[in-house]
C-alpha positions as CSV (number, residue, x, y, z in Angstrom):
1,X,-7.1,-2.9,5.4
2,X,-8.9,-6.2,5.5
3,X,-6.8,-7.8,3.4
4,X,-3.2,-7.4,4.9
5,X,-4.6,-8.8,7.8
6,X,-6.0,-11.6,5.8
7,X,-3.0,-12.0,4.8
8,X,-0.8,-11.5,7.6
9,X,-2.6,-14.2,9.4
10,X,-2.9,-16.8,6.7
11,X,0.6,-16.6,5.4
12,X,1.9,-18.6,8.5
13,X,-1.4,-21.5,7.8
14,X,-1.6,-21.6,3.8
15,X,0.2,-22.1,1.0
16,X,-1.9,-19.4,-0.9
17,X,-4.7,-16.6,0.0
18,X,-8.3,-17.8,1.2
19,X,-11.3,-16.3,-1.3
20,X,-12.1,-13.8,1.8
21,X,-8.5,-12.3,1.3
22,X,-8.5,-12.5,-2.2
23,X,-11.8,-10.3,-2.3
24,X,-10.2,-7.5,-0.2
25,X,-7.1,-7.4,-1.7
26,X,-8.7,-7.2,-5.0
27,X,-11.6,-4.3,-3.2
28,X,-8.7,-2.4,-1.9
29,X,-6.5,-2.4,-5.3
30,X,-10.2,-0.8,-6.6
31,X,-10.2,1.8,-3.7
32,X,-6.5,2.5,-4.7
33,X,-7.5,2.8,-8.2
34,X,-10.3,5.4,-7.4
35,X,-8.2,7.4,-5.8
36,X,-5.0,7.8,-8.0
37,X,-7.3,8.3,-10.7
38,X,-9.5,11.4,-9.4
39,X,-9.3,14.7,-10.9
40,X,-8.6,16.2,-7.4
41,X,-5.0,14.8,-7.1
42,X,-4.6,15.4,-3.4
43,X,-6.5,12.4,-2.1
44,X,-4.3,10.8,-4.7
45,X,-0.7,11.9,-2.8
46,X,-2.9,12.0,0.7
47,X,-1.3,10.1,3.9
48,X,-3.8,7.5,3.9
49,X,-2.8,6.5,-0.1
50,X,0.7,6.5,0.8
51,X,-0.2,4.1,3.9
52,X,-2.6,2.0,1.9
53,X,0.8,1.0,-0.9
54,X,2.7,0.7,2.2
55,X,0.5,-1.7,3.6
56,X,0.2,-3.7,0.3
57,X,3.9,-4.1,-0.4
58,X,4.8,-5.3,3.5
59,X,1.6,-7.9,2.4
60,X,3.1,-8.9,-0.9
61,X,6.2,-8.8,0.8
62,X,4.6,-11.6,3.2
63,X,3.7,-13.6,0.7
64,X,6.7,-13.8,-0.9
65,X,5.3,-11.8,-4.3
66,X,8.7,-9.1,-4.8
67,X,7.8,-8.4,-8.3
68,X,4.1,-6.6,-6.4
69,X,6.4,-5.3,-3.5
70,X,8.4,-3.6,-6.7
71,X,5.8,-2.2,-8.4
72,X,4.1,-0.8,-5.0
73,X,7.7,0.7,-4.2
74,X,7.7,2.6,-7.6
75,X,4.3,3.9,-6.8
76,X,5.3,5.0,-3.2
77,X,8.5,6.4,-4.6
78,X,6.5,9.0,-7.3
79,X,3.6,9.8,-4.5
80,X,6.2,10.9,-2.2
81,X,7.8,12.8,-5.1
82,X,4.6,14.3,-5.7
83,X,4.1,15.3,-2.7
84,X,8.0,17.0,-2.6
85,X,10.2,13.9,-1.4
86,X,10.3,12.1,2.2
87,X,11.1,15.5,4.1
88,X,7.9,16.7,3.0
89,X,6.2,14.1,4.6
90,X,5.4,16.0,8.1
91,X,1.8,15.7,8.9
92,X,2.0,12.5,11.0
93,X,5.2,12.3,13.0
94,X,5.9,8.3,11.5
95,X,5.3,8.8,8.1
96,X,8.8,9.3,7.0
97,X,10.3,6.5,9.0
98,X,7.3,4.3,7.3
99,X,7.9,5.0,4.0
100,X,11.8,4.2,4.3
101,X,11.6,1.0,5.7
């Protein structure tokens, strides 16, 4: 999660992302990748996956990109479905009210 806060901490100095941020955004979008694409689908609809496109769409969000913070939300919205809809979401006590904000 090097890159939100990158990001968080550079969107109040720059204009636009330093190389550093630009390097884990683009490692963690990889890491993402990796794991949506595995055969065993349950890292894919895991916790830490939703948290991951959670924490990338409040970042876009930061930086003012809403056409990412869109296309993060319509990935959040099918993992939850996946995993049986926001009241399914009961192994960690936050994760609903974290994926309706």
């Amino acid at each position: 999660m090097m890159f939100s806060v990158r990001a968080f901490l550079e969107s109040a100095s720059y204009d636009q992302l330093s190389r550093s941020a630009c390097f884990h955004y683009v490692r963690t979008l990889q890491l993402l990748q990796a794991r949506l694409n595995e055969f065993n689908k349950t890292s894919a609809i895991s916790d830490a996956t939703i948290m991951v496109v959670v924490t990338l769409a409040m970042a876009a969000e930061l930086t003012g990109d809403f056409a990412t913070v869109a296309n993060h939300i319509k990935g959040l919205e099918k993992i939850v479905s996946l995993r049986g809809g926001v009241r399914a979401l009961t192994t960690h006590n936050n994760m609903q009210v974290k994926v309706c904000r």
